[in-house]
Steps between C-alpha positions, in 0.01 A plus 500: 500500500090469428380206539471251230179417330389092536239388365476153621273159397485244747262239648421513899520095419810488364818480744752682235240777538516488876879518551539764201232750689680462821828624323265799309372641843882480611531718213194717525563570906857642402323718247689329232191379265151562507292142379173541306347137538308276240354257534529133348359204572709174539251263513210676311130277476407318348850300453510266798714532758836303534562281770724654832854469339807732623650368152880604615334886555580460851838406486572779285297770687531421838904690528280789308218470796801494786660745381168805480415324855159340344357170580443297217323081530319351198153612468200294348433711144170751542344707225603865567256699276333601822829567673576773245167658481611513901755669420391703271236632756826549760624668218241772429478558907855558544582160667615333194889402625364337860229293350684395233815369749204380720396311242822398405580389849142322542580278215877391507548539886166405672364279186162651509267470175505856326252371271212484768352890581443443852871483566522785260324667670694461842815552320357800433360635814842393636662746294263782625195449201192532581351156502141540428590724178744262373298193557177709276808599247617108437156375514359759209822461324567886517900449385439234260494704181825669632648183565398367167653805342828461639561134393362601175808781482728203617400324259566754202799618616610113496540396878544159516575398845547707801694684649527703211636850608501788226733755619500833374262686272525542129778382253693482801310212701636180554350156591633275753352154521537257851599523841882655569697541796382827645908653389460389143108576479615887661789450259257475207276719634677810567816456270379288235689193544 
């Protein structure tokens, strides 16, 4: 069986995002879908942002978190526009899936402010960037207009809060909205339900 297109919308600050990527590269290692990530800001400026607040989330998320073996506390919210142009570098160079589970990990396991580019930046170089070049790239704003573009597509096609995974192409595609249980989301994902 090919492997099933994903396009997915999620938010390096947002901890349904987290656990839901840990289940896709489950997915993508057994060659069972093949993700094509956009990004979307949670906590975009200039809103402010909320107070530290696992709201119930963690309750809820943490079985989720056991059960793909990630570590999962309750992070301080960060602005992530310059995480995804991060990623969106990672992307271009072939690195995109280990920096964006390094920065993944950074935020929900190790708390670390993905918002701030020095730490970007050694996220980065931890997941084999070059560190120089991606520091020059986040400081001139080279992925910004790509960045911008994608929440702009979110935003016409109607996400509203992430994850948002579109599976499939065409007529055919399918949304799924929220964290699952990695069986139900491979359910879903592969069978349709």
């Amino acid at each position: 069986m090919a492997a099933v297109p994903v396009v997915v919308f999620s938010d390096f600050a947002c901890p349904f995002s987290y656990v839901t990527e840990a289940a896709l590269r489950r997915m993508q290692s057994a060659g069972e879908v093949e993700p094509t990530h956009l990004a979307w800001e949670l906590y975009p400026a200039p809103a402010p942002l909320p107070a530290v607040d696992a709201g119930g989330w963690m309750d809820a998320l943490r079985p989720l978190a056991n059960e793909l073996g990630v570590a999962l506390r309750v992070p301080a919210p960060v602005r992530t526009r310059k995480a995804h142009e991060a990623a969106a570098f990672a992307a271009a160079k072939g690195a995109g899936p280990a920096v964006r589970e390094a920065l993944f990990a950074a935020h929900f396991a190790e708390g670390r402010d993905i918002g701030r580019i020095d730490v970007l930046v050694e996220i980065g170089a931890g997941a084999g960037l070059d560190a120089s070049e991606l520091k020059v790239v986040l400081d001139v704003d080279a992925f910004a207009a790509r960045v911008a573009a994608e929440q702009e597509a979110a935003r016409r096609a109607g996400v509203q809060e992430v994850p948002t995974l579109v599976i499939g192409t065409g007529d055919e595609a399918r949304w799924l909205v929220g964290a699952r249980a990695y069986a139900e989301l491979r359910a879903a994902v592969l069978h349709g339900g």
